[in-house]
mmCIF file as Biopython writes it, N, C-alpha, C and O atoms, coordinates in Angstrom:
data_model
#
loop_
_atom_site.group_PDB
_atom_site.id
_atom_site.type_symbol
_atom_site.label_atom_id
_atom_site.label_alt_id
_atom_site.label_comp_id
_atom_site.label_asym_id
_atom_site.label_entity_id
_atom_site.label_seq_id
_atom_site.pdbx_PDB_ins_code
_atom_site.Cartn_x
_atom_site.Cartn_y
_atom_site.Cartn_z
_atom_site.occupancy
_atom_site.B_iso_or_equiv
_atom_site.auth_seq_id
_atom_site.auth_asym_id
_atom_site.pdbx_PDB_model_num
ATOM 1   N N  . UNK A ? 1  ? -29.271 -16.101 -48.706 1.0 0.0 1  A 1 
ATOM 2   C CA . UNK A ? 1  ? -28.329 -16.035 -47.621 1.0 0.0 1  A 1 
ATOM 3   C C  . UNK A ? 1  ? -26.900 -16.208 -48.142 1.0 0.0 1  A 1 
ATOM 4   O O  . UNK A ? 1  ? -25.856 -15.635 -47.829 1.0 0.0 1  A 1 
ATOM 5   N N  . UNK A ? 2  ? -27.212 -17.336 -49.183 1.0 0.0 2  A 1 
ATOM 6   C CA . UNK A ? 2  ? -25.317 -17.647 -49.195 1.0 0.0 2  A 1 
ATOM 7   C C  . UNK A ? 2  ? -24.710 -16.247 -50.497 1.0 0.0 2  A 1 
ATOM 8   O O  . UNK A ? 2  ? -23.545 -16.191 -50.889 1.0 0.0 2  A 1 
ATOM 9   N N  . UNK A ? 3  ? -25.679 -15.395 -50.892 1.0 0.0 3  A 1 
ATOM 10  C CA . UNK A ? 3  ? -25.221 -14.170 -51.880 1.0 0.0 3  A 1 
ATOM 11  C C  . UNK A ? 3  ? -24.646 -13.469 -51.123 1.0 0.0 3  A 1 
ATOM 12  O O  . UNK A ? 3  ? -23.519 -12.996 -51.276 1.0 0.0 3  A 1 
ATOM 13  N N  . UNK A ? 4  ? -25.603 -13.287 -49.934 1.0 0.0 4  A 1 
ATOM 14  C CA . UNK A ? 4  ? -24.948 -11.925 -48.798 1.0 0.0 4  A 1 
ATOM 15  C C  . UNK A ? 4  ? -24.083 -12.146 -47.780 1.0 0.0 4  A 1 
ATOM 16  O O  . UNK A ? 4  ? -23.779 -11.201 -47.051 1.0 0.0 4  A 1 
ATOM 17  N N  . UNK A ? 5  ? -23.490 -13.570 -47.543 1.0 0.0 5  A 1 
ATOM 18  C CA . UNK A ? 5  ? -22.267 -13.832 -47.387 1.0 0.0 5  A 1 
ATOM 19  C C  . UNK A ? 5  ? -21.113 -13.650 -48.202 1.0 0.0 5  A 1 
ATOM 20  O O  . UNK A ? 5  ? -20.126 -13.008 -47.846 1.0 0.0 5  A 1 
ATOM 21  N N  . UNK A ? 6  ? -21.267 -14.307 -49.461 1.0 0.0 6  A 1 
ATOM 22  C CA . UNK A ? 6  ? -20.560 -14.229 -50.551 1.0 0.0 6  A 1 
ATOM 23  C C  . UNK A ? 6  ? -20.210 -12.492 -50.820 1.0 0.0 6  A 1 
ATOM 24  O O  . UNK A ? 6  ? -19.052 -12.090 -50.928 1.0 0.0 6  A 1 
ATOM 25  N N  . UNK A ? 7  ? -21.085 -11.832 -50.880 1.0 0.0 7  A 1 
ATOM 26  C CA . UNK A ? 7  ? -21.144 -10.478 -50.836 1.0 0.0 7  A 1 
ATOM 27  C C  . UNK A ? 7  ? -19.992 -9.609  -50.091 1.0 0.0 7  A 1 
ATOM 28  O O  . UNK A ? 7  ? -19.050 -8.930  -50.501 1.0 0.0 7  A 1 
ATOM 29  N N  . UNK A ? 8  ? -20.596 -10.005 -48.560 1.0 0.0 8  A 1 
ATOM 30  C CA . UNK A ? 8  ? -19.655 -9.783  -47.130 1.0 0.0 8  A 1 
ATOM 31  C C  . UNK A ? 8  ? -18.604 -10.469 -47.419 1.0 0.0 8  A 1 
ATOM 32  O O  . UNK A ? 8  ? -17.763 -10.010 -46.646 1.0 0.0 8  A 1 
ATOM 33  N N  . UNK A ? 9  ? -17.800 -11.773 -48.413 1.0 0.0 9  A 1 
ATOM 34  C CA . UNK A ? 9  ? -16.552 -12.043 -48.435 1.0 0.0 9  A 1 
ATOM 35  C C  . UNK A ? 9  ? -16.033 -12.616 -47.000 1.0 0.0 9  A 1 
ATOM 36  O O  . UNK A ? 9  ? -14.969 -12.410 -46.415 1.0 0.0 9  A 1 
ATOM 37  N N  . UNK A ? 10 ? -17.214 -13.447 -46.622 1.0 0.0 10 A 1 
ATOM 38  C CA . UNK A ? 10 ? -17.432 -14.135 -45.203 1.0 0.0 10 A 1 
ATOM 39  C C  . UNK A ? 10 ? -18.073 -15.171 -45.151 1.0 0.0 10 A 1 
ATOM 40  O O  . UNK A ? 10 ? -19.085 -15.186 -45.851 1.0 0.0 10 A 1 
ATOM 41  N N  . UNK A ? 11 ? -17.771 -16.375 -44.358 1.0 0.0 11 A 1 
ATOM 42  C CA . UNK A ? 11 ? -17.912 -17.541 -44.414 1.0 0.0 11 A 1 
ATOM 43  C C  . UNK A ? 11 ? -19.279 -17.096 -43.193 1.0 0.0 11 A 1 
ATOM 44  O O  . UNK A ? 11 ? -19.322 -16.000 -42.634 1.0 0.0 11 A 1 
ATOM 45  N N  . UNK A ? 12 ? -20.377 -18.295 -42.959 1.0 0.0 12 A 1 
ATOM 46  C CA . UNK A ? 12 ? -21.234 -18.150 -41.782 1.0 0.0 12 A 1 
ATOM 47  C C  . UNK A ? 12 ? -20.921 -17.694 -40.957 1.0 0.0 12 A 1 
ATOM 48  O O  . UNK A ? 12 ? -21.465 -16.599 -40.813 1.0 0.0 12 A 1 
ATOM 49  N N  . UNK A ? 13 ? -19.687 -18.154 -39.594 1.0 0.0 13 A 1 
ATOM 50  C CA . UNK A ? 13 ? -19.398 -17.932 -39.326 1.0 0.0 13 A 1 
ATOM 51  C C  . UNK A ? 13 ? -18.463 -17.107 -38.699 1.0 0.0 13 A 1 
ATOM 52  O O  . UNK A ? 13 ? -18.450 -17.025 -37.470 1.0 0.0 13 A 1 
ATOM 53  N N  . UNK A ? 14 ? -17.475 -16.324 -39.582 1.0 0.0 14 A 1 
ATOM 54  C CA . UNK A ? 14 ? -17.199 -14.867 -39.515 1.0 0.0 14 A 1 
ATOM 55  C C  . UNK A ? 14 ? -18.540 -13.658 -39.479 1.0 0.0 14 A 1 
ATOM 56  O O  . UNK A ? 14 ? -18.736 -12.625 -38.838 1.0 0.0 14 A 1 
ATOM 57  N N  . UNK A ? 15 ? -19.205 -14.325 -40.400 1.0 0.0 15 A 1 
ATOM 58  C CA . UNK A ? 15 ? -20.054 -13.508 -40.502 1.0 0.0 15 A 1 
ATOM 59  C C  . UNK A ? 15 ? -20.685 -13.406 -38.806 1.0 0.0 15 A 1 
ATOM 60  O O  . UNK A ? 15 ? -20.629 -12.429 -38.060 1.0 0.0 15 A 1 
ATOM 61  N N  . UNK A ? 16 ? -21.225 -14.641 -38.554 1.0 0.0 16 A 1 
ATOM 62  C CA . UNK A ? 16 ? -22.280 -14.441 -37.003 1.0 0.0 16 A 1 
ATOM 63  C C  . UNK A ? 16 ? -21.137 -13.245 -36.122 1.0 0.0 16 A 1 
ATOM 64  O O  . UNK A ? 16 ? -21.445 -12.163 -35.620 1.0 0.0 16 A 1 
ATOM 65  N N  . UNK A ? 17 ? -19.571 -14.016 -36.182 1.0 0.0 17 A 1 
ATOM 66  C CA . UNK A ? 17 ? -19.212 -13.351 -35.241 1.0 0.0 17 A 1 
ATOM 67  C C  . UNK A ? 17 ? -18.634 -11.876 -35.919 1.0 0.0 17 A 1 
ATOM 68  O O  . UNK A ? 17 ? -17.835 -11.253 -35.219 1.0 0.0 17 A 1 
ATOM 69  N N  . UNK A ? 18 ? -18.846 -11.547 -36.679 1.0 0.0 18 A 1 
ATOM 70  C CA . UNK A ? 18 ? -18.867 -9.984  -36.974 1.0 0.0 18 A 1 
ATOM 71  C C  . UNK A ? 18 ? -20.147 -9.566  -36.457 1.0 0.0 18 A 1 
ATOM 72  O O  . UNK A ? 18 ? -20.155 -9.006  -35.361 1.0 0.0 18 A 1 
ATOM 73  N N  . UNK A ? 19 ? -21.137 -9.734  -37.021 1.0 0.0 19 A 1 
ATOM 74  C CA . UNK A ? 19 ? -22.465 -9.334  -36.512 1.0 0.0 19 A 1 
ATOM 75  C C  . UNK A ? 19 ? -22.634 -9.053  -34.882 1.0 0.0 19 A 1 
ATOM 76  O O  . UNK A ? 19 ? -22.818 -7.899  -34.497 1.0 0.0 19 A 1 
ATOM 77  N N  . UNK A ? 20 ? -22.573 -10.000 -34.078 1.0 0.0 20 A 1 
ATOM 78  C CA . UNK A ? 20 ? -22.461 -10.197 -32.917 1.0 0.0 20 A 1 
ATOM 79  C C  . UNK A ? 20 ? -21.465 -9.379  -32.045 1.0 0.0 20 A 1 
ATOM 80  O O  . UNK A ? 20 ? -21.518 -9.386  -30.815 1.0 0.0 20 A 1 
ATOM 81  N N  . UNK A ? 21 ? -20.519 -8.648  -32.793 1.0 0.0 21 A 1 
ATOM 82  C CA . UNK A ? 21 ? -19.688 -8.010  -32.209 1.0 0.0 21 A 1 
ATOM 83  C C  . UNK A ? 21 ? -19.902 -6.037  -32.340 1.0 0.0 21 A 1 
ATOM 84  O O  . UNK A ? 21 ? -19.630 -5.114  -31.572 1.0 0.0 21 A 1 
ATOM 85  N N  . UNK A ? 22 ? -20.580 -6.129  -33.869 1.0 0.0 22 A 1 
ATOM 86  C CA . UNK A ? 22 ? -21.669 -5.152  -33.854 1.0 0.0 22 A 1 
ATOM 87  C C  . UNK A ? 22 ? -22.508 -4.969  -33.041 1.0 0.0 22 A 1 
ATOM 88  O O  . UNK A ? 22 ? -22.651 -3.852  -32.546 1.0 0.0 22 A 1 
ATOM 89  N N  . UNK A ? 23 ? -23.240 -5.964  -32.710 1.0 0.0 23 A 1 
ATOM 90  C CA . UNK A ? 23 ? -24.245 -5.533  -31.520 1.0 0.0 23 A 1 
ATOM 91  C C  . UNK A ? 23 ? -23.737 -5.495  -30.591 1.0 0.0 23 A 1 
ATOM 92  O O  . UNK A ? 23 ? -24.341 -4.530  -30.122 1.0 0.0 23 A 1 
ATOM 93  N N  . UNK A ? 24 ? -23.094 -5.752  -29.891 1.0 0.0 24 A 1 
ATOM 94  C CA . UNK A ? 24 ? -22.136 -5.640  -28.587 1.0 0.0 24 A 1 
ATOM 95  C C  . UNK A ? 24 ? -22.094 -4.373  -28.841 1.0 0.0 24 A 1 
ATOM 96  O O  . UNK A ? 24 ? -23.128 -3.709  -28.904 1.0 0.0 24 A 1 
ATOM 97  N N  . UNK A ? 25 ? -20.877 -3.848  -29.025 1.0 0.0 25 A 1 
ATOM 98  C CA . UNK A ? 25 ? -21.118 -2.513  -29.537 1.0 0.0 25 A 1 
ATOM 99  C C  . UNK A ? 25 ? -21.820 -1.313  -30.097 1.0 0.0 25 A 1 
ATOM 100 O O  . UNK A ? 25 ? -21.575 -0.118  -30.262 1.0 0.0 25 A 1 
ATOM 101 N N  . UNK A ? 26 ? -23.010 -2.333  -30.367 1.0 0.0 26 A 1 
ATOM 102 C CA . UNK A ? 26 ? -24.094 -0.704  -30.186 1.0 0.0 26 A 1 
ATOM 103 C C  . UNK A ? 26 ? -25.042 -0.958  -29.253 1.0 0.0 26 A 1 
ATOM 104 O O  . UNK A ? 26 ? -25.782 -0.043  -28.892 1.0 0.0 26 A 1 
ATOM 105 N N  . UNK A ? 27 ? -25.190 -2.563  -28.590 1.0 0.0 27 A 1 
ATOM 106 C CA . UNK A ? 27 ? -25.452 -2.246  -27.075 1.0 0.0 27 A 1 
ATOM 107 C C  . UNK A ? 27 ? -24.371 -1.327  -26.258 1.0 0.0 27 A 1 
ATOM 108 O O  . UNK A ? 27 ? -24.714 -0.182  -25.964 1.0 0.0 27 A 1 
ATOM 109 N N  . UNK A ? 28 ? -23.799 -1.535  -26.093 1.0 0.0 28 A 1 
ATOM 110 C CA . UNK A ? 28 ? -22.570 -0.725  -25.334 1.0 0.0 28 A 1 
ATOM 111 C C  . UNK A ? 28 ? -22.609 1.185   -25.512 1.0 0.0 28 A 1 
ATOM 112 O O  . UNK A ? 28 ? -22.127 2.002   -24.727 1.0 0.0 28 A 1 
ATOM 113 N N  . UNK A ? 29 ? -23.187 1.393   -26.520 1.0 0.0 29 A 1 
ATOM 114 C CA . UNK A ? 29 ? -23.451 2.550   -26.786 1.0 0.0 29 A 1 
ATOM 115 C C  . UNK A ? 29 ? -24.907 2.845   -26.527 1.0 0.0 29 A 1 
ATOM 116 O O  . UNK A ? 29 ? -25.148 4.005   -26.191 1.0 0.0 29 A 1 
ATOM 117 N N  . UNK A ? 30 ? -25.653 2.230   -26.596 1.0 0.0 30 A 1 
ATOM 118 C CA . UNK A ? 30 ? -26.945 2.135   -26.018 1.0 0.0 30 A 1 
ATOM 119 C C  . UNK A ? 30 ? -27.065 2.195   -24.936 1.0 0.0 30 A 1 
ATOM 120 O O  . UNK A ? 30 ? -28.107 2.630   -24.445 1.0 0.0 30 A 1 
ATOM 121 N N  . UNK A ? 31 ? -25.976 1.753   -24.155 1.0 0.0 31 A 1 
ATOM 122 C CA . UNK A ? 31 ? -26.194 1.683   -22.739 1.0 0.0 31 A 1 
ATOM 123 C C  . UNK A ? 31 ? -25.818 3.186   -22.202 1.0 0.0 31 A 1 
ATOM 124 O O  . UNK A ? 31 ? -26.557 3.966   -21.602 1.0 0.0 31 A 1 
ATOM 125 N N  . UNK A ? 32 ? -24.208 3.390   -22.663 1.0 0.0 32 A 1 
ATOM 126 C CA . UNK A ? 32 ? -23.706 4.849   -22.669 1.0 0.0 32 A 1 
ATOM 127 C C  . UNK A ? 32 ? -24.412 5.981   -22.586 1.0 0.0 32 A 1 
ATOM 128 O O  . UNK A ? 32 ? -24.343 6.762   -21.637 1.0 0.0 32 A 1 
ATOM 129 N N  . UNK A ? 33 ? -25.293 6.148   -23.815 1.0 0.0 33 A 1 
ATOM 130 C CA . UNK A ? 33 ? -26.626 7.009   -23.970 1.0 0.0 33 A 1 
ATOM 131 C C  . UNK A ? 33 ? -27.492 6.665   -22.974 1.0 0.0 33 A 1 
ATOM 132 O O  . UNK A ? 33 ? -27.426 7.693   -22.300 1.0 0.0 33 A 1 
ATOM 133 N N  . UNK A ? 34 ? -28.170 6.034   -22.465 1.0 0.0 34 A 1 
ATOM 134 C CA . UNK A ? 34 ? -29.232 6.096   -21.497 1.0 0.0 34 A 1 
ATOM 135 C C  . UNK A ? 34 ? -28.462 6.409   -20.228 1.0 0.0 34 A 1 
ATOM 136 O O  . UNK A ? 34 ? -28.985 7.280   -19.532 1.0 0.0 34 A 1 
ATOM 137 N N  . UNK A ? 35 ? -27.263 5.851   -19.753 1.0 0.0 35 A 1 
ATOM 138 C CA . UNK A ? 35 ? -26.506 6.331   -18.114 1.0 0.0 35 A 1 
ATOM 139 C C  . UNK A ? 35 ? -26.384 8.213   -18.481 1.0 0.0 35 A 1 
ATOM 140 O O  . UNK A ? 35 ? -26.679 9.131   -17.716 1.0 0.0 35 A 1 
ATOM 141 N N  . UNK A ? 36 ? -25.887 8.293   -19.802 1.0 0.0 36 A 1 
ATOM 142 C CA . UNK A ? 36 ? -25.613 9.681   -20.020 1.0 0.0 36 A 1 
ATOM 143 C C  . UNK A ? 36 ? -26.504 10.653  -19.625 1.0 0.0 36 A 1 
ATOM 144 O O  . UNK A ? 36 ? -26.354 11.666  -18.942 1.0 0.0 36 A 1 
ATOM 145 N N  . UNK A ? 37 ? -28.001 9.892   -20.488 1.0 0.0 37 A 1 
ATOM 146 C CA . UNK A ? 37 ? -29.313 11.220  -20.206 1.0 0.0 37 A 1 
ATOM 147 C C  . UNK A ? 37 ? -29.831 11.355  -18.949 1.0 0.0 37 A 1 
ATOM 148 O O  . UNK A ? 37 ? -30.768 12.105  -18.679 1.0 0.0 37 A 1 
ATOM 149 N N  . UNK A ? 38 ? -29.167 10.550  -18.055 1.0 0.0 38 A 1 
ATOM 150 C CA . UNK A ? 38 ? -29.344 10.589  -16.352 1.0 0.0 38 A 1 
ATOM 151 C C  . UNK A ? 38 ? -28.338 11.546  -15.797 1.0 0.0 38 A 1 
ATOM 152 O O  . UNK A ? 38 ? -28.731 12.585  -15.268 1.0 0.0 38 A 1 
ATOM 153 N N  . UNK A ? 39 ? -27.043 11.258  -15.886 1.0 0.0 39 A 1 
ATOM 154 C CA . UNK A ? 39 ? -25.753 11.552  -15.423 1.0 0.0 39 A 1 
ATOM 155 C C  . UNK A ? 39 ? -24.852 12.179  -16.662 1.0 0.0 39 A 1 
ATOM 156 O O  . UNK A ? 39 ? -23.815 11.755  -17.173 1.0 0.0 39 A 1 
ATOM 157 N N  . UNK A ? 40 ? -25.491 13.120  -16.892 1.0 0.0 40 A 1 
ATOM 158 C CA . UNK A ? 40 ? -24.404 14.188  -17.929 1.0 0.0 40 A 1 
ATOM 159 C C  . UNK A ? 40 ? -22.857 14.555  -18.445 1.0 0.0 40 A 1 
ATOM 160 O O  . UNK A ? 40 ? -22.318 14.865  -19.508 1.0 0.0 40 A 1 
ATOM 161 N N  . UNK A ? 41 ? -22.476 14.339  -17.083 1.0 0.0 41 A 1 
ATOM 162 C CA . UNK A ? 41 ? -20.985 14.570  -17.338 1.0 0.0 41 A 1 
ATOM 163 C C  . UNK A ? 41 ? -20.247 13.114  -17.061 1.0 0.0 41 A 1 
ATOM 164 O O  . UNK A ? 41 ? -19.047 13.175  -16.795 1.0 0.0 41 A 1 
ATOM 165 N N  . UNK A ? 42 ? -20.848 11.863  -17.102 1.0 0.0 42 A 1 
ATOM 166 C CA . UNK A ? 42 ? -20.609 10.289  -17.879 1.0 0.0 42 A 1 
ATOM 167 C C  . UNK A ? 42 ? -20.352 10.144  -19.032 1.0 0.0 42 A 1 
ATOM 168 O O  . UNK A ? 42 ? -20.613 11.103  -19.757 1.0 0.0 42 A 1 
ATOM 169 N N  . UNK A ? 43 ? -19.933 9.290   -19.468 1.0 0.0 43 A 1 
ATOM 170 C CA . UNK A ? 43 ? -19.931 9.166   -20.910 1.0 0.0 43 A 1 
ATOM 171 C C  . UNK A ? 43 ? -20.363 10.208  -22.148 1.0 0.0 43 A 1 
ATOM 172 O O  . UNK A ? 43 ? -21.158 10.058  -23.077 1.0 0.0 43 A 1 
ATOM 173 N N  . UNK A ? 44 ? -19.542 11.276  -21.784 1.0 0.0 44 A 1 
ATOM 174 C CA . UNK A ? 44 ? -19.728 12.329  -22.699 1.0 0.0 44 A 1 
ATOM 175 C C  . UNK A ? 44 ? -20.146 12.336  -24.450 1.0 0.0 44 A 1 
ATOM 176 O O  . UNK A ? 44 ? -21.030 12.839  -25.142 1.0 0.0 44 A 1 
ATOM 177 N N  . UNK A ? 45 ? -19.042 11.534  -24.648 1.0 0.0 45 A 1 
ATOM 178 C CA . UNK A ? 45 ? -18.489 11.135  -25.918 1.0 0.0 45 A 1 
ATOM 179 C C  . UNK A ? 45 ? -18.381 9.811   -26.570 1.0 0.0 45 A 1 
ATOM 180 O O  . UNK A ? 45 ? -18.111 9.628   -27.757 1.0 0.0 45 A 1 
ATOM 181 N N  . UNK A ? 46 ? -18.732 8.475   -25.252 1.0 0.0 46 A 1 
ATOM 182 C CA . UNK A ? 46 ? -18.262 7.474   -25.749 1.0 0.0 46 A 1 
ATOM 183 C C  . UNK A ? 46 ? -19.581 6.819   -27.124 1.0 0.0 46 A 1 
ATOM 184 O O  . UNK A ? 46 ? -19.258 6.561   -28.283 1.0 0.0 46 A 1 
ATOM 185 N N  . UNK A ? 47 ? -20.716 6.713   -26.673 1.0 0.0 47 A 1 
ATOM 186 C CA . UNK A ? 47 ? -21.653 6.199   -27.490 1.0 0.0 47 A 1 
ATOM 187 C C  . UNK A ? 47 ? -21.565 7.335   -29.154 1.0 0.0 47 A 1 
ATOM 188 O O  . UNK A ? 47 ? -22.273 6.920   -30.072 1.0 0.0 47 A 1 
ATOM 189 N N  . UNK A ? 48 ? -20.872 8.432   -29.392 1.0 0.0 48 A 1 
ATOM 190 C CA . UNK A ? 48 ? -20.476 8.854   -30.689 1.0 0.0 48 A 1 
ATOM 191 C C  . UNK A ? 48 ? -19.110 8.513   -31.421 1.0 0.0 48 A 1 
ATOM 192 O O  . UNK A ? 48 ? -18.845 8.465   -32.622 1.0 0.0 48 A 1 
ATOM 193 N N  . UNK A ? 49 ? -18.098 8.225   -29.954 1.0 0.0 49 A 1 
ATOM 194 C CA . UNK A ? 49 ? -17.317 7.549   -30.646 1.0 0.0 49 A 1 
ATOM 195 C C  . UNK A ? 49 ? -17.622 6.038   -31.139 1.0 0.0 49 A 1 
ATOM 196 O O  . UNK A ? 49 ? -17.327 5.624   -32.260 1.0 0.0 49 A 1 
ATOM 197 N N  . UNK A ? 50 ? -18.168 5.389   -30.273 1.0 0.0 50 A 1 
ATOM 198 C CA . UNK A ? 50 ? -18.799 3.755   -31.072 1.0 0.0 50 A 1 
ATOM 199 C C  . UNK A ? 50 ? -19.185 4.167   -32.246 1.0 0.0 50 A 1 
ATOM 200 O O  . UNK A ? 50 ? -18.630 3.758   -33.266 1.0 0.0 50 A 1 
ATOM 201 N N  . UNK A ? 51 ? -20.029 4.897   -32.266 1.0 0.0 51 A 1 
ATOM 202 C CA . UNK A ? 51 ? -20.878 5.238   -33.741 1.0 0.0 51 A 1 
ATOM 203 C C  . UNK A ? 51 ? -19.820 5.208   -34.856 1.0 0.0 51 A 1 
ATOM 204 O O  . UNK A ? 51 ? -19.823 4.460   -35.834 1.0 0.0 51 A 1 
ATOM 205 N N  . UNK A ? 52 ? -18.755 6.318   -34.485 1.0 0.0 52 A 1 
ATOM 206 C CA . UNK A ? 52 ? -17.905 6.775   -35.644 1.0 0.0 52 A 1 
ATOM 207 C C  . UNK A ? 52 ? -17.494 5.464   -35.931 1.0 0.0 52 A 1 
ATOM 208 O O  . UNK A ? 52 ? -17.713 5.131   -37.095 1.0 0.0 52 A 1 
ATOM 209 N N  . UNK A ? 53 ? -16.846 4.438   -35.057 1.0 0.0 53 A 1 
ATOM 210 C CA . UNK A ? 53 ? -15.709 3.483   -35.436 1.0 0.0 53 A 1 
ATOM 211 C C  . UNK A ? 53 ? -16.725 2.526   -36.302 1.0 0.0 53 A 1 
ATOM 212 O O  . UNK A ? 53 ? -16.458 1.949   -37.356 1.0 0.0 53 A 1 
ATOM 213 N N  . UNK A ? 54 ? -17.970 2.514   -35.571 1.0 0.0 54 A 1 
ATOM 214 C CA . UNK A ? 54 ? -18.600 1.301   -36.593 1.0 0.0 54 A 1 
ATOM 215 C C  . UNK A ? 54 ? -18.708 2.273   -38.115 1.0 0.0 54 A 1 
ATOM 216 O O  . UNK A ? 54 ? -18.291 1.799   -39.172 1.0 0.0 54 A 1 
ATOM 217 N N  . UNK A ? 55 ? -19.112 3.195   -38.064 1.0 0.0 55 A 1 
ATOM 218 C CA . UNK A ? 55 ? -19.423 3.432   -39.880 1.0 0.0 55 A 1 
ATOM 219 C C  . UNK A ? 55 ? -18.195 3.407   -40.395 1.0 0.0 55 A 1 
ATOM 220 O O  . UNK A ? 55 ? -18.030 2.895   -41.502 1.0 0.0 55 A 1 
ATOM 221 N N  . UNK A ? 56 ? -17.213 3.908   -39.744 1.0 0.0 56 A 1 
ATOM 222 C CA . UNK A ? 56 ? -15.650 4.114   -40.230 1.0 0.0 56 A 1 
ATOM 223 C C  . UNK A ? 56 ? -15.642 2.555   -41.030 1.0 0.0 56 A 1 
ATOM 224 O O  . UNK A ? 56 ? -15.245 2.286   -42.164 1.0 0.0 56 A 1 
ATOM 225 N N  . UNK A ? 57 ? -16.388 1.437   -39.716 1.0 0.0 57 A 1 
ATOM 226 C CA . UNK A ? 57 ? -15.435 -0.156  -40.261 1.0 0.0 57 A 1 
ATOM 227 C C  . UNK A ? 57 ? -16.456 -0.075  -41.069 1.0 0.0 57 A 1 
ATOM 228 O O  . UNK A ? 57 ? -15.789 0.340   -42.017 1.0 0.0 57 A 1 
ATOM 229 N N  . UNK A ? 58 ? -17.455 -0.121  -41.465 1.0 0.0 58 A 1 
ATOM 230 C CA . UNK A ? 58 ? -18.497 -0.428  -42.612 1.0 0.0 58 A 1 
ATOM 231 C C  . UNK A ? 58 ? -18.027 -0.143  -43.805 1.0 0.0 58 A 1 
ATOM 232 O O  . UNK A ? 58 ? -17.861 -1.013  -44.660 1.0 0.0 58 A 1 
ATOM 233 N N  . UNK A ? 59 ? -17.663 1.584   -44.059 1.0 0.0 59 A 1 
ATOM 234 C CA . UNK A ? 59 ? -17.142 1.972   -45.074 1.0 0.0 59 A 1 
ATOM 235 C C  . UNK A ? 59 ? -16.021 1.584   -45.657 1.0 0.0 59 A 1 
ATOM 236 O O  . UNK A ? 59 ? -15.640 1.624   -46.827 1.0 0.0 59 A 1 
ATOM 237 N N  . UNK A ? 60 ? -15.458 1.131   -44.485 1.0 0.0 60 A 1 
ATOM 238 C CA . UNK A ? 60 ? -13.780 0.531   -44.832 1.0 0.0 60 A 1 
ATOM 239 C C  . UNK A ? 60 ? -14.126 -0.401  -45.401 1.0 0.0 60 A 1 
ATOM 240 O O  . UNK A ? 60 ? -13.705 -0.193  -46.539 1.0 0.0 60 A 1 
ATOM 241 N N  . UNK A ? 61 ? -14.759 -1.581  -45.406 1.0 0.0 61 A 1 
ATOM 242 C CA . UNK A ? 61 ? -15.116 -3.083  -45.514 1.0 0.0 61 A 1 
ATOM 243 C C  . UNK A ? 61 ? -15.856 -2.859  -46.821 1.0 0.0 61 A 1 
ATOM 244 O O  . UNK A ? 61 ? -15.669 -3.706  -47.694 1.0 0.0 61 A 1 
ATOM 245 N N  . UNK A ? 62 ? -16.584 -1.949  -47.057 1.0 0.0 62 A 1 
ATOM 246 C CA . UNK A ? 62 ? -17.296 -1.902  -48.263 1.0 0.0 62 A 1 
ATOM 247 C C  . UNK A ? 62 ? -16.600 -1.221  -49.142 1.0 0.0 62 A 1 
ATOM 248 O O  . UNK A ? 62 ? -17.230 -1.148  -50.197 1.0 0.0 62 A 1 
ATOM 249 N N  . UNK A ? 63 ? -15.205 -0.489  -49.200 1.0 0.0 63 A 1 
ATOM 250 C CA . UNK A ? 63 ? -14.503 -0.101  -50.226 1.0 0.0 63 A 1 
ATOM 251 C C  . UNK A ? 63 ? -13.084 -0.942  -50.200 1.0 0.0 63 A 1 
ATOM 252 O O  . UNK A ? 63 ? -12.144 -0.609  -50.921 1.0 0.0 63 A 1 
ATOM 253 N N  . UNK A ? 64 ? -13.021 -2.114  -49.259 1.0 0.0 64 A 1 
ATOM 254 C CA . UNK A ? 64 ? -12.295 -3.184  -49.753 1.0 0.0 64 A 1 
ATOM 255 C C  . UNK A ? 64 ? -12.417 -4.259  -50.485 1.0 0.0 64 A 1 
ATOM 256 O O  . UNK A ? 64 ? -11.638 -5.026  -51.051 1.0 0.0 64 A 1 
ATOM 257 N N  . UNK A ? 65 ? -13.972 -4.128  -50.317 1.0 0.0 65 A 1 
ATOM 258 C CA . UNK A ? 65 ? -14.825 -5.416  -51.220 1.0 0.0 65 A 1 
ATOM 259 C C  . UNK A ? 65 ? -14.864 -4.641  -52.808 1.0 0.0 65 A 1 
ATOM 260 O O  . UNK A ? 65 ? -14.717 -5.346  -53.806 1.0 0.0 65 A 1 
ATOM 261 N N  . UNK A ? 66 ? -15.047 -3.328  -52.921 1.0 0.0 66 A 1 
ATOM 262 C CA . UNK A ? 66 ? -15.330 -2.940  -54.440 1.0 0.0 66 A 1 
ATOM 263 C C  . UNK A ? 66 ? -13.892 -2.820  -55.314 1.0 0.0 66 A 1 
ATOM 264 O O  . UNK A ? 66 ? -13.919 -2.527  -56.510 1.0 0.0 66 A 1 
#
């Protein structure tokens, strides 16, 4: 545990609340997608834009750490 903090360049706690804010956000897109496959012209776009911003921050975060 304490490598893949050390890793992440995050204390426990940044860490929980990064994590936690990830899932928020791909609940939130989870949710998007299921109102969508009911109601079509809802949330067109939003659950791909979540997508993009989280890999965007992943990649970002992992070529600030290297």
């Amino acid at each position: 545990m304490v490598k893949h903090l050390q890793d992440a360049g995050m204390n426990y706690f940044q860490h929980m609340i990064h994590a936690l804010h990830i899932s928020y956000l791909l609940f939130v897109a989870c949710f998007c997608c299921f109102i969508h496959s009911f109601i079509p012209f809802i949330f067109q776009t939003k659950a791909s834009c979540i997508i993009k911003y989280l890999s965007d921050n992943v990649i970002n975060r992992q070529i600030r750490r290297n």
